[in-house]
Every structure is written in structure tokens, then in C-alpha cells.
C-alpha positions, 0 to 999 in steps of 0.5 A: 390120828384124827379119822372122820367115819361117815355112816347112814344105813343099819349095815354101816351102824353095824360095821363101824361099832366092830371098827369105832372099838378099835380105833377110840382106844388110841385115836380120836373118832369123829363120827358122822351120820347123813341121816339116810336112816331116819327111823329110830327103830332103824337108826338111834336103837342101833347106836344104843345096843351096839355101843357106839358112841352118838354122832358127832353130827347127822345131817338129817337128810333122810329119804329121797330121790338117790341123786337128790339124797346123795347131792345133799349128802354130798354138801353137808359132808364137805363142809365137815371135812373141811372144818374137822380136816381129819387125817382120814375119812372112813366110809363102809359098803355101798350106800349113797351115803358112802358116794357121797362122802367118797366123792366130797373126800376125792376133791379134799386132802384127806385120804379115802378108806373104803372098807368092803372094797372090791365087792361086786354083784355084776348088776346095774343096781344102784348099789354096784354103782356106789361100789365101783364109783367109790373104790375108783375114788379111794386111797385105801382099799379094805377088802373083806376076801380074796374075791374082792382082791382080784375083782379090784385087780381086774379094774386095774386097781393095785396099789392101796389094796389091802386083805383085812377080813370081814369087819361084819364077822367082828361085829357078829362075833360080839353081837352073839355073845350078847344077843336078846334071846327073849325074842324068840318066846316073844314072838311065840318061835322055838329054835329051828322051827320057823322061818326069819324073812327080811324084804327091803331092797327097791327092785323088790319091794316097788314092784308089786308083781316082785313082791306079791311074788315073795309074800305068796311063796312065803305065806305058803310056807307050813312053819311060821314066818317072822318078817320084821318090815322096813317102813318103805316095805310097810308102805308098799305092802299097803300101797299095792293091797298086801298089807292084810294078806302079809298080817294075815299070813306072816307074823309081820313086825316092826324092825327089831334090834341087832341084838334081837335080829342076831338071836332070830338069824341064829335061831331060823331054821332057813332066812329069806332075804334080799340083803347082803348084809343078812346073806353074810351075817347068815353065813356066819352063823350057819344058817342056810340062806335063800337070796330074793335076787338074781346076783350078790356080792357075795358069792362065795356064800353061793358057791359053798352051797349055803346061799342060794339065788332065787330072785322073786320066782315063787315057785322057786322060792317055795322049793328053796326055802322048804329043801333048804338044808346045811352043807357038811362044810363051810369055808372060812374066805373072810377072815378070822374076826380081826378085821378091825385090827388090821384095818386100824394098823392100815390106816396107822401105817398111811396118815 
């Protein structure tokens, strides 16, 4: 079986290493990168530390608008299936980058395997907008829980549907057994001690009320707060006059590695984020979350109690983040670490 597996941002980086495993030890892999993540701390780095085989091909499209980004993408990834014909083409999450390779394969022979099907925020980001597109147009749809089972059974989607688990549980299951410890004394934090932060999502960060909001509420903050930046953030923090006060404030960093990122989440004692993918990833490790929107895809990490939904309120992320404390239970609703196995009998079963 020949699977062609597209990726583009640090999450897919992440889940495809846990999948790649897997799938190379039976079958043959042919990996390819849009380029939607140019940066090397943000993109090369991870391929290196996860042990994921370098790309077959990047189509170095790098930043733009989505539309443009997505169409260019859309053009290269073509091309690939065309020449490659692979028995499957694989996409994970919800990223332009997984649009465009749903859309180039819906018009192809190959079948679509979505992994992360079903998830749904209920928002009009552009993300929500990847998701849905993206499971309507796929053949094989990889669930991570039960929630997202019956949000695609909602949209009238049943067949092709599958339960695999979490693929992100893998990846993290692996990832903590070699995190880089080392960043803790390097940064100067000691276990349950400080305040990890990631800010990066656009509705936060070009906005400069949304983001002066969350800057100030975290600066105001008695522990010590390591916020590893995204360049477009950087950039906005300077754009919009907070760049000295974050430096001043925070302790403001270039983006980490997985592996450093993996030991600092275990380590917080409470994270601030506005990803979904750290949302998880927290979850899994039990440390308590404070979400900078108004949705998520995940909910059950809400309604457990280990997840809460903010937004860019200051007041609120100033309460949250310093009540933040641990539930006495946590439920187990995406899987038991196996994700990639099942995905893998999926797509031996169907090509």
C-alpha cells in the first residue's frame, strides 16, 4: 500500500510522526510538506526530534492570504497525486493545508482519510470551516471520540465513519518518555511553579485589543510566565507597541521544541493557550488549561472540568488562571494510545 500524507503546521508534524511509525513498517510512505510552516524552529526542528522521516516533497508555499495559501497549495498537491497515484491520501486536523489536499483528492481516484474527523467548535473561524469542507469531501473518516462520531452523524455522515482514538495521545505518549527536561533549569522554572502560555491564533493575535488584553492579564500574573512566541505573534506584539512590555513582563521566547514544549506542559502548573492542540495535549497530562476563545473543538476537556473557555476577557483570564486547580477525576473519551494501529487496520481494510 502506497499512502501519500500531506502536512503543513506543527500539530500535523506531531500527529503524523505517531501515524508515519506505524504505517513504514509495512507500507510504503510518501511524505509531503505545503510549506505552510516555513519557519525551521517551527517546521525542520520537528521532523528532527519526533523522527519523522524528511519530506519527500515541500511545496514551500509559505504564508499568505488563506484563499491564495490554500489555492497554491491546492496546485502543487494535484500535481503529486497525479504522479505518485498512491492508494490513499492522508490529511490530519484542520489547516488550509488539509483543504487543500481534501479538495485536489475529492477530484482524484485515490480515497481521503481525514484523521480528526468530526471536531467541531461551532464557530465561524476559518478553521471550523477546514473541518467541515474537509469530512464532507473524505472517504474515510478518522474520529478521535465519540463526540465527533455523532457531530458527523448529525451532518448526516455514516458510512466511512470510524472510532480510532486520539492519534495526539500516541504522539505525546512517546514524546514524554523522551522530553528535554533541561528546559526547565534553562528558563530558570521549577515544577508547578510558573505559568506556560502559547498565543497564536489570528482573532487573537491582529487584534490589538484581544491581545493587549491577554498580555496584561498574564503579565499580571505573581508566578513567572514562559511564553514561547510564534513569529506572526512577535510581529504583532511589535506592530501594536507590546513588544517591550511582554519582554519586560513575561519571559518571551522563541519557539521551543516538541520535546521542550512536552517537558514545560507537564511541568505549569496552569497553561494559557489558544490552541487546540495544546488544549489536548494538556488534558493529557493533567495539567489544567485556561483556553483564550469563546469555543473548542474539544469539549470534553471543558466539560470535565480540566479546560476552561475565557476568550480575551482580562478579568476572567486573571481569575482563571490564578484559581486554576486539578479535578479529582478526568475521563478517558479519546482512546488508550492506539490510535495509529487502528487507523493503520482502517486503511488496510479499504485500499
Amino acid at each position: 500500500m502506497k499512502v501519500l500524507t500531506v502536512v503543513g503546521a506543527r500539530p500535523q508534524f506531531v500527529k503524523a510522526a505517531a501515524v508515519s511509525r506505524e504505517l513504514r513498517r509495512d507500507h510504503e510512505e510518501l511524505l509531503v510538506h505545503t510549506g505552510q510552516h516555513y519557519d525551521d524552529e517551527l517546521s525542520a526542528v520537528f521532523f528532527d526530534e519526533l523522527d519523522i522521516p524528511r519530506p519527500d516533497a515541500n511545496l514551500g508555499v509559505g504564508s499568505d492570504s488563506h484563499g491564495r495559501q490554500t489555492a497554491a497549495m491546492l496546485s502543487g498537491l494535484e500535481a503529486r497525486i497525479e504522479d505518485e497515484n498512491p492508494d490513499a491520501v492522508l490529511v490530519y486536523g484542520d489547516t488550509n493545508s488539509t483543504l487543500a489536499a481534501a479538495i485536489a483528492a475529492s477530484k482524484m481516484e485515490p480515497p481521503l482519510a481525514h484523521v480528526e474527523a468530526g471536531m467541531r467548535s461551532g464557530s465561524d473561524i476559518p478553521e471550523e470551516t477546514n473541518r467541515v469542507l474537509t469530512d464532507h469531501a473524505a472517504d474515510l473518516l478518522l474520529a478521535p471520540s465519540p463526540d465527533a462520531m455523532e457531530n458527523l452523524a448529525d451532518e448526516g455522515i455514516s458510512e466511512g465513519v470510524h472510532f480510532t482514538g486520539d492519534v495526539g495521545y500516541d504522539a505525546l505518549l512517546w514524546a514524554r518518555e523522551r522530553a528535554d527536561w533541561s528546559v526547565l533549569s534553562d528558563f530558570g522554572v521549577a515544577d508547578e511553579e510558573f505559568v506556560l502560555a502559547t498565543v497564536h491564533r489570528d482573532t487573537n493575535t491582529d487584534d490589538p485589543t484581544r491581545l493587549e488584553a491577554i498580555v496584561d492579564a498574564l503579565a499580571d500574573d505573581p508566578r513567572q510566565v514562559v511564553l514561547p512566541a510564534h513569529p506572526r505573534t512577535v510581529a504583532r506584539l511589535k506592530e501594536f507597541g507590546l513588544y517591550e512590555a511582554a519582554k519586560r513582563d513575561l519571559t518571551l521566547t522563541d519557539p521551543v521544541g516538541y520535546r521542550q514544549f512536552v517537558a514545560l506542559l507537564d511541568a505549569a502548573t496552569v497553561v494559557a493557550t489558544d490552541s487546540g492542540g495544546v488544549q489536548k495535549e494538556s488534558f493529557f497530562l493533567d495539567t489544567p488549561c485556561v483556553t483564550l476563545r469563546e469555543e473548542t473543538e474539544w469539549v470534553e476537556t471543558v466539560e470535565s472540568g480540566w479546560n476552561a473557555l475565557v476568550g480575551a476577557d482580562g478579568a476572567a483570564i486573571r481569575e482563571t488562571v490564578t484559581g486554576a486547580t486539578k479535578p479529582d477525576e478526568k475521563p478517558m473519551p479519546y482512546g488508550d494510545g492506539n490510535a495509529a494501529k487502528r487507523i493503520m487496520e482502517v486503511l488496510s481494510d479499504v485500499t
